[in-house]
C-alpha positions as CSV (number, residue, x, y, z in Angstrom):
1,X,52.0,35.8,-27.4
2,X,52.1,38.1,-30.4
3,X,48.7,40.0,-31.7
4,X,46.1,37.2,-33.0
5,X,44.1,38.6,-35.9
6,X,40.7,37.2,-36.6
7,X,40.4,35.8,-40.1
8,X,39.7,37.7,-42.6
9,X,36.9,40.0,-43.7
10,X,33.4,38.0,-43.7
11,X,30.7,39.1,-45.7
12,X,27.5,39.3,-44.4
13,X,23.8,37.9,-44.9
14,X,23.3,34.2,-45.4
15,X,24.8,31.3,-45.2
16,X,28.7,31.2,-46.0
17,X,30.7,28.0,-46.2
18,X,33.9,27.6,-46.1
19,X,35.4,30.1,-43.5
20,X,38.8,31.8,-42.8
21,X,41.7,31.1,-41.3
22,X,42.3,32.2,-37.5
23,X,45.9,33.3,-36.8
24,X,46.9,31.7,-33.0
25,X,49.7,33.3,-31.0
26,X,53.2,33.2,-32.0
27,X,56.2,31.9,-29.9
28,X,56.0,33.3,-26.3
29,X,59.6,34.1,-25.7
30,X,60.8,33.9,-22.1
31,X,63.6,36.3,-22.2
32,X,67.2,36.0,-23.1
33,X,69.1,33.4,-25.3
34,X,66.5,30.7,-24.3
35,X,63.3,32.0,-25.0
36,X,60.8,29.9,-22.5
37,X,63.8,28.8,-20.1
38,X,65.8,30.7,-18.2
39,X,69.8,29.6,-18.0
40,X,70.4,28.6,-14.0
41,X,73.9,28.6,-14.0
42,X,76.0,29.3,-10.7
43,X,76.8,27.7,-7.5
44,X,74.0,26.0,-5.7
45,X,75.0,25.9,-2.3
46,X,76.7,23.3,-0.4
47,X,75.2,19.8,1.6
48,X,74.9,19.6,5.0
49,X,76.9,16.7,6.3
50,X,78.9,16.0,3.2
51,X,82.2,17.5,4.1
52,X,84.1,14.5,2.9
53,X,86.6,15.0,0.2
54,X,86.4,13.1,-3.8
55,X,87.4,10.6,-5.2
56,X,87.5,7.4,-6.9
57,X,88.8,7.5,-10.5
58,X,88.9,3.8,-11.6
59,X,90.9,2.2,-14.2
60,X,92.8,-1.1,-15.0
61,X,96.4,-1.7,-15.2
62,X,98.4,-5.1,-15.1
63,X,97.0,-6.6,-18.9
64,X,93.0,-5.6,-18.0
65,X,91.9,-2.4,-20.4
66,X,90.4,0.4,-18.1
67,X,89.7,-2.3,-15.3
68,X,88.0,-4.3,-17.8
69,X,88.3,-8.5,-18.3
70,X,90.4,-10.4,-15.8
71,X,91.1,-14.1,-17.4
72,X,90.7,-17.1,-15.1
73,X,90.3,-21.1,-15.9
74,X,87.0,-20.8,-17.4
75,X,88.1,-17.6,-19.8
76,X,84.9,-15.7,-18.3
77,X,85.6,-12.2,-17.7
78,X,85.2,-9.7,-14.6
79,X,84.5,-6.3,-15.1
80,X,84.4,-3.0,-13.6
81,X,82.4,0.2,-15.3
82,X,83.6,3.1,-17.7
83,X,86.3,5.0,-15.6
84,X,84.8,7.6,-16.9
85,X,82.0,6.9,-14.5
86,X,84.2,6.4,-11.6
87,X,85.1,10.1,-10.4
88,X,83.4,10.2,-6.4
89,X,83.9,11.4,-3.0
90,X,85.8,9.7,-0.2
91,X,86.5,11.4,2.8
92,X,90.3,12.1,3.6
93,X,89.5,13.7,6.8
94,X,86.1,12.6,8.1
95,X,86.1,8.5,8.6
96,X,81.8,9.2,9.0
97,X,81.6,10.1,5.6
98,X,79.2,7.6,3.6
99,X,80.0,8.5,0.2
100,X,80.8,6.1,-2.1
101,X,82.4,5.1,-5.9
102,X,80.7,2.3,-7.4
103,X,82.3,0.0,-10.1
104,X,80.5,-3.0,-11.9
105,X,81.5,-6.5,-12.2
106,X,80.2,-9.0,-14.1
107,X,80.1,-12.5,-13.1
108,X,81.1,-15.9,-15.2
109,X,78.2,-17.6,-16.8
110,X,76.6,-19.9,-13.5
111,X,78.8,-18.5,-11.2
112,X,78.5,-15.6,-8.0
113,X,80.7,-13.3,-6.8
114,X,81.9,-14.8,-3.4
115,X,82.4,-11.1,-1.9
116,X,84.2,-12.5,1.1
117,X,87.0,-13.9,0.0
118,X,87.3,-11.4,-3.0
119,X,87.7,-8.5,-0.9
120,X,90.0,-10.5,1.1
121,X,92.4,-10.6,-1.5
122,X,92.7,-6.7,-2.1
123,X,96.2,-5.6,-1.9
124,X,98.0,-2.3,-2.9
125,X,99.7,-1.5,-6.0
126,X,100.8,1.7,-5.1
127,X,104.1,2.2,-3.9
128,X,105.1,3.0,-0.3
129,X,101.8,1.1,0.5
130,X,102.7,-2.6,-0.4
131,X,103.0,-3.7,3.0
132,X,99.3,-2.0,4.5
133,X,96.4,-3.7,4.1
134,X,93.8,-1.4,2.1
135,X,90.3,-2.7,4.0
136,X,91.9,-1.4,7.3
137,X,91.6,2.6,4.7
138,X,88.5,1.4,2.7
139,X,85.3,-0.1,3.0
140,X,84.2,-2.7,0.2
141,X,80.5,-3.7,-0.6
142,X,78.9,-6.2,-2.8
143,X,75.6,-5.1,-4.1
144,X,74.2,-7.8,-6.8
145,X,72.3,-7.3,-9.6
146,X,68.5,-8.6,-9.5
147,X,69.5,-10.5,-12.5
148,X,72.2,-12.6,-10.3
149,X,74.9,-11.5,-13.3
150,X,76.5,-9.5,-12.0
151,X,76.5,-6.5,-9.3
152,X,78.6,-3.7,-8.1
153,X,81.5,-2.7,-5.9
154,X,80.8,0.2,-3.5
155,X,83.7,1.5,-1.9
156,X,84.0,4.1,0.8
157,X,86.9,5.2,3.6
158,X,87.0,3.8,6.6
159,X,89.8,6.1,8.1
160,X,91.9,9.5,6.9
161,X,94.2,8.8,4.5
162,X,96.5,10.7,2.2
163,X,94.9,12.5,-0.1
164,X,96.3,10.7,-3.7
165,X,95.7,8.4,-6.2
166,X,96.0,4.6,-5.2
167,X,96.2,1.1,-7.2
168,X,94.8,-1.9,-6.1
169,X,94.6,-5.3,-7.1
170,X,92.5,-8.4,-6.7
171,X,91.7,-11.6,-7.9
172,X,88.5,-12.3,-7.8
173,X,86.4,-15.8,-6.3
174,X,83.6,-17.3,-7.9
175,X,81.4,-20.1,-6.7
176,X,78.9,-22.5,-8.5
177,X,77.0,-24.6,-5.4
178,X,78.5,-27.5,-3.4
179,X,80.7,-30.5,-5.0
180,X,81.7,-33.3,-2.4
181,X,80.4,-31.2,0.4
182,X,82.9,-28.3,-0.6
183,X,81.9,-25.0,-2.2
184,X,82.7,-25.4,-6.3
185,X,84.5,-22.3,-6.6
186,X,87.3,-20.9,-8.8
187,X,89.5,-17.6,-8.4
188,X,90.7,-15.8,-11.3
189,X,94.5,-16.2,-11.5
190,X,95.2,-13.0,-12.9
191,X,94.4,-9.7,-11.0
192,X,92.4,-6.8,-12.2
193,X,93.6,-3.5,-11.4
194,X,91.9,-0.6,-10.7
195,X,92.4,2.9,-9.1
196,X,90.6,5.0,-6.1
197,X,91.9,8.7,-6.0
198,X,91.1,10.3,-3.3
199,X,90.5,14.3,-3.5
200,X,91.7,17.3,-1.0
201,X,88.0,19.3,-2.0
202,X,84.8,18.7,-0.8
203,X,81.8,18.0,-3.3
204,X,79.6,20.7,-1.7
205,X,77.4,22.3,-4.3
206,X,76.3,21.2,-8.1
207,X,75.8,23.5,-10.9
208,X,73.1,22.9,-14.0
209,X,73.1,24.6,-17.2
210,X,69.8,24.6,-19.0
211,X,68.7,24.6,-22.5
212,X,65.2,24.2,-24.0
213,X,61.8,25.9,-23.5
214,X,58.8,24.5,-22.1
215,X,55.5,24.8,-24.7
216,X,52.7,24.6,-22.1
217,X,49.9,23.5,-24.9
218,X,53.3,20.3,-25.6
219,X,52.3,18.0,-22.8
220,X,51.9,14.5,-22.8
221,X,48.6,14.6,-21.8
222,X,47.3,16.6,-24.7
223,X,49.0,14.1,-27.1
224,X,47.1,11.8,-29.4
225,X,49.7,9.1,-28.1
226,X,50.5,9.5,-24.5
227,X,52.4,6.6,-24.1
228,X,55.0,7.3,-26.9
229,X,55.3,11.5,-25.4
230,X,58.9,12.4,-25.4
231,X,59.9,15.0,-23.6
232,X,62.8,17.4,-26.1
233,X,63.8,20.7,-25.5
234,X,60.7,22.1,-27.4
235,X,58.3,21.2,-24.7
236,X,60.6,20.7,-21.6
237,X,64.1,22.7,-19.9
238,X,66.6,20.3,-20.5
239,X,69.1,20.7,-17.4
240,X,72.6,19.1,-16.9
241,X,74.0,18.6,-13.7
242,X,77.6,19.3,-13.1
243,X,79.5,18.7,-9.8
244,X,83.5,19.3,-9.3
245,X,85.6,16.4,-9.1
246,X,82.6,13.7,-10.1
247,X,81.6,11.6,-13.2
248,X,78.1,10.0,-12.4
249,X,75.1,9.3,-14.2
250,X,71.1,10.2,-12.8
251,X,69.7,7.5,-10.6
252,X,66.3,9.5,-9.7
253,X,65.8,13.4,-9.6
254,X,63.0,14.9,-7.4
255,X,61.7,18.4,-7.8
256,X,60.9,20.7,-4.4
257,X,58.3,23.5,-4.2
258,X,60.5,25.5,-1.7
259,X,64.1,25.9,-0.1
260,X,64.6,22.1,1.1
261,X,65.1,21.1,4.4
262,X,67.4,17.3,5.4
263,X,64.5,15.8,4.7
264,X,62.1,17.1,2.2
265,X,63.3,14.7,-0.6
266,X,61.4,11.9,1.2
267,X,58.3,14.2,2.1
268,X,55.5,14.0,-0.5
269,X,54.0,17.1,0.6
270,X,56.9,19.1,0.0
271,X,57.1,17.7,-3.9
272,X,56.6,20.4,-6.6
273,X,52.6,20.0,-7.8
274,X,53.1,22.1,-11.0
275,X,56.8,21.0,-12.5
276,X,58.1,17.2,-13.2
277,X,61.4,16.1,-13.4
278,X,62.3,13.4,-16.4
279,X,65.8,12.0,-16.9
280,X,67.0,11.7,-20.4
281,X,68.3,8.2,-22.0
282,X,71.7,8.5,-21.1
283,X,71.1,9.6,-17.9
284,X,73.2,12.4,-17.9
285,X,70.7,15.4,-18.2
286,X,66.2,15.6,-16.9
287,X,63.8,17.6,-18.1
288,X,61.7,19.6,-16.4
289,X,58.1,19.9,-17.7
290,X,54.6,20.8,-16.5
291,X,52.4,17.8,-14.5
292,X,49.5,17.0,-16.0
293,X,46.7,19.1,-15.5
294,X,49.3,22.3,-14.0
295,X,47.4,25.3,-13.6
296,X,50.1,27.4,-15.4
297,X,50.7,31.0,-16.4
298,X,52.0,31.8,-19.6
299,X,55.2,33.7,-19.8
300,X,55.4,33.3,-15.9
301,X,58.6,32.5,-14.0
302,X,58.7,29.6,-11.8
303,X,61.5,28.6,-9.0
304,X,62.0,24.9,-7.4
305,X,64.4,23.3,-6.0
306,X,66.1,19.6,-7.0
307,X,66.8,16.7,-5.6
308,X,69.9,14.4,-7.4
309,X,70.1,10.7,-6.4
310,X,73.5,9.8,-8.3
311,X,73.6,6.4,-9.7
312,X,76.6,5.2,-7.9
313,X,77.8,7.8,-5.9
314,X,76.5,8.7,-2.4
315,X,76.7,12.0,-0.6
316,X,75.2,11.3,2.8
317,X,72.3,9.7,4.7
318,X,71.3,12.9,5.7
319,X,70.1,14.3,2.5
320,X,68.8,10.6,1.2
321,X,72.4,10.1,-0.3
322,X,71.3,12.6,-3.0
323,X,71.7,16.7,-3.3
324,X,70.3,19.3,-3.3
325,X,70.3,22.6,-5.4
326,X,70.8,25.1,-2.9
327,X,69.5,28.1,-5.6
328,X,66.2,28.2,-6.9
329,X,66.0,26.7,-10.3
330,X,64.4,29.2,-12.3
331,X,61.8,27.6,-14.8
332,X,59.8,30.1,-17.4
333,X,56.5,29.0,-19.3
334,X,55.8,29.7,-22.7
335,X,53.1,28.8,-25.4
336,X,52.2,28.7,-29.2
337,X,49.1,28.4,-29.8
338,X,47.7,26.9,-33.3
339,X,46.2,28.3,-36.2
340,X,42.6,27.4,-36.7
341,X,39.9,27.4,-39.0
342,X,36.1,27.2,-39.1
343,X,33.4,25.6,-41.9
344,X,31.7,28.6,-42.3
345,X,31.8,32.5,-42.0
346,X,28.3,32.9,-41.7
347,X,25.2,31.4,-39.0
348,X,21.9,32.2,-38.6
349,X,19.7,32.4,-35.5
350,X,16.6,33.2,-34.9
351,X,14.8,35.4,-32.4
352,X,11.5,33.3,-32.6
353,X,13.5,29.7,-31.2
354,X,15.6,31.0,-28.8
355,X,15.8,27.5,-28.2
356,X,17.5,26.8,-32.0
357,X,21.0,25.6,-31.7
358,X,23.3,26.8,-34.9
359,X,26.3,24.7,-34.8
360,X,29.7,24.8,-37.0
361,X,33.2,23.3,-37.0
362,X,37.0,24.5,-35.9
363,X,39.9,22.9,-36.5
364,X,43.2,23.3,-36.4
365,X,44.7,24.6,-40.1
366,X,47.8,22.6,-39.8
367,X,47.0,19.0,-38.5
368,X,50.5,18.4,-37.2
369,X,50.5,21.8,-34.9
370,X,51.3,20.7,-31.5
371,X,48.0,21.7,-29.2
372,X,44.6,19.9,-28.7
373,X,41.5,21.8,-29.1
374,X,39.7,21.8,-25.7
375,X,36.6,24.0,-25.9
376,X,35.1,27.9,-26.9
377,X,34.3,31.0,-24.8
378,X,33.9,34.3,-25.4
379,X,36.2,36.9,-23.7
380,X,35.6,37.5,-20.4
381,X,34.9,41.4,-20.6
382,X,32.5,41.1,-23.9
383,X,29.7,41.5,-22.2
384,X,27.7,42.0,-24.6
385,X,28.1,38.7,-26.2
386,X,28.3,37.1,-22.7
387,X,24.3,38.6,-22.3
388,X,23.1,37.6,-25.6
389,X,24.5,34.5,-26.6
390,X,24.9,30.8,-25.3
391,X,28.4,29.2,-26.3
392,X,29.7,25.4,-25.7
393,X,31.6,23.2,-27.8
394,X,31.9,19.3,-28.5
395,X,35.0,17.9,-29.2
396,X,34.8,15.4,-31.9
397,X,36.8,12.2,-32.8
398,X,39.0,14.0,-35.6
399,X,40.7,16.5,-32.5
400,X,38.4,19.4,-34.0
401,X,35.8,21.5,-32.2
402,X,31.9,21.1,-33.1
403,X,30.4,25.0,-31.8
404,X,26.9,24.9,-30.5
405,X,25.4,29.0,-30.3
406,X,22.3,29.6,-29.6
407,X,20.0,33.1,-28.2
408,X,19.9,33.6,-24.8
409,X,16.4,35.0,-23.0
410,X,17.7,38.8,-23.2
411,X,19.2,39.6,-26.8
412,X,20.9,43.1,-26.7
413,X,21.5,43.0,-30.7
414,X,18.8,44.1,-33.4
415,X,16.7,41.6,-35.5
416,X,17.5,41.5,-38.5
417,X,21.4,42.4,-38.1
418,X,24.3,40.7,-38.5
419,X,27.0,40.9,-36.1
420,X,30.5,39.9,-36.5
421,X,31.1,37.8,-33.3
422,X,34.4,37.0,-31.5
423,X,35.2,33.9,-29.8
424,X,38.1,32.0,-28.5
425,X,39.2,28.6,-28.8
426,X,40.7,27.1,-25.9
427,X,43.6,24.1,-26.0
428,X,44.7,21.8,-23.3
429,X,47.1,23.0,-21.0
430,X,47.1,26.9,-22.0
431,X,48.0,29.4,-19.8
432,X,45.9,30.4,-17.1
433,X,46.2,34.4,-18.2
434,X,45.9,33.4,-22.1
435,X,41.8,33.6,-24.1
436,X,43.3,31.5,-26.8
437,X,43.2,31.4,-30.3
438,X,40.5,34.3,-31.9
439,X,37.8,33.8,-34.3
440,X,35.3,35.5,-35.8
441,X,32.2,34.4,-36.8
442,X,29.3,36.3,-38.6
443,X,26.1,36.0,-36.6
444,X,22.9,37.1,-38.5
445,X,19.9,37.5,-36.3
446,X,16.6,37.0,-38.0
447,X,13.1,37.2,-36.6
């Protein structure tokens, strides 16, 4: 982006040391307020097969803080998540529906969850519903943790219910091996509440709002550390998902080339080969940045689709229990390419060794400018250059650019002359449709 000017006058005749400084391209704005990254706001469509209703709001009542410790014998606590986490789908209407609110639990120190006899002991808070027995409305399932610690307490409907929010209670049973022949166990004598509110709409669609650009020369291949890249919103499209009625975090987020079908999530052929989804620490927001090694246009824009696994919430085995956007996802590249700078102004060749290599250096002028030199070539309609000269580069150790030019056969300049000589260096990952940064180099021509 932006005009590139080559550096400076250079002077002619000998040998010059020293060289100008090569102006690279400026910021590559991608229209609008986020230059790079377009804004995908708006609706995106509905699930198929997820015409279940929300719900699932969880907090504690009864002397437990937002669900939080219930005191037994031992003093160890049980505890179910954040309610702010706890906002899901269950179906009112439709018993088939598979979605699911999760809440964690934490088990006492050498002790498991006995699931069983836990659930068992379930009962209604809410009034009116005293007498009914909530696993003939609900579904309850113990998933452990890997760790054996603790696990987490999917819950789904069973049958139509009224749409509202209910209380529950239960007093959970832990056990620690045999004693005697008889399971050691122990069950917390005082209950923990929490709540399941069950909603009248339908999750159908999910909405992102973006913000960030995506640098295409910013990728973690092209950084001197690789393995500590972090993607920001300089060199990715940070996107946040946003669905009505549901607080969730990002289990897994898969990008699509084209408008998904039930089953493209699963479907490794249908997987975007140019874009990359990355969730952020909190899990909240992903990134969406080049793969490595994208052939990518710069300034271009881009549409896939995405794929959300929630972290506790499930939408339906027929979409994977994720997703999907049902818009395209609008993704635009940009670039800013580096300043550079040579050792010299000035090289010599000679028209009787045509076989005499002159060499010089490029490197970037500021160090710290995101972009790894990658090679030199002339433009692609300087034909005249293209005939007389033979260009390649070496990259050395220090991330700069050692230029080998040297005569070719047929020699369409003048012996004797000196010819002011424009090249391009190339970075990693630069658009397809961009030369790179310009420089200029003297060339002098002797017999």
């Amino acid at each position: 982006g932006g005009e590139n000017p080559g550096g400076g006058e250079n002077p002619g005749g000998g040998e010059n040391p020293g060289g100008g400084e090569n102006l690279g391209g400026g910021e590559n704005p991608g229209g609008g307020e986020n230059p790079g990254g377009e804004n995908q706001g708006g609706d995106n469509g509905t699930t198929e097969g997820g015409n279940g209703n929300q719900g699932g709001t969880g907090t504690g009542e009864g002397g437990t803080e937002n669900g939080g410790a219930t005191e037994g014998g031992t003093g160890n606590e049980s505890t179910d998540s954040d309610p702010a986490q706890q906002q899901a789908m269950v179906s009112a209407t439709a018993p088939t529906e598979t979605a699911k609110v999760t809440y964690k639990a934490t088990n006492p120190e050498f002790y498991s969850l006995d699931a069983d006899k836990t659930f068992a002991s379930i009962v209604f808070a809410t009034r009116g519903y005293e007498s009914k027995n909530p696993r003939d409305y609900f579904n309850f399932e113990w998933v452990e943790d890997k760790d054996g610690a603790g696990g987490k307490i999917r819950i789904s409907l069973r049958k139509a219910i009224e749409t509202k929010t209910y209380t529950l209670k239960m007093n959970p049973v832990y056990q620690n091996g045999e004693k005697d022949g008889k399971k050691n166990e122990m069950q917390m004598t005082k209950a923990a509440s929490f709540k399941i509110k069950v909603y009248s709409s339908p999750i159908s669609s999910v909405r992102l709002s973006a913000k960030g650009k995506i640098n295409l020369l910013d990728r973690r291949a092209g950084d001197v550390n690789p393995e500590a890249f972090k993607y920001t919103e300089k060199n990715g499209i940070c996107y946040t998902p946003t669905v009505a009625n549901l607080k969730d975090t990002l289990k897994e987020v898969r990008l699509l080339a084209d408008y998904p079908a039930m089953n493209d999530y699963a479907d490794d052929t249908k997987i975007s080969t140019l874009f990359e989804a990355h969730i952020t620490e909190d899990k909240k927001s992903f990134y969406i940045a080049p793969k490595e090694g994208a052939a990518l246009e710069k300034g271009k824009t881009y549409k896939v689709y995405a794929w959300l696994l929630m972290d506790g919430y499930k939408f339906g085995s027929n979409t994977g229990d994720g997703i999907y956007t049902q818009t395209p996802i609008k993704v635009k590249t940009a670039e800013i390419l580096p300043k550079v700078k040579t050792n010299k102004t000035t090289t010599n060749l000679y028209m009787a060794s045509k076989d005499y290599e002159s060499t010089f250096i490029v490197e970037k002028s500021d160090e710290k400018a995101i972009g790894a030199i990658e090679s030199v070539a002339f433009g692609e309609k300087d034909e005249k250059a293209n005939d007389s000269f033979e260009v390649r580069g070496v990259k050395r150790n220090d991330g700069s650019l050692e230029v080998h030019l040297k005569l070719k056969k047929g020699v369409t300049y003048g012996c004797n002359t000196t010819n002011k000589i424009k090249m391009y260096i190339q970075f990693t990952g630069q658009g397809t449709n961009t030369a790179g940064t310009p420089i200029t180099m003297n060339v002098k021509i002797n017999k």
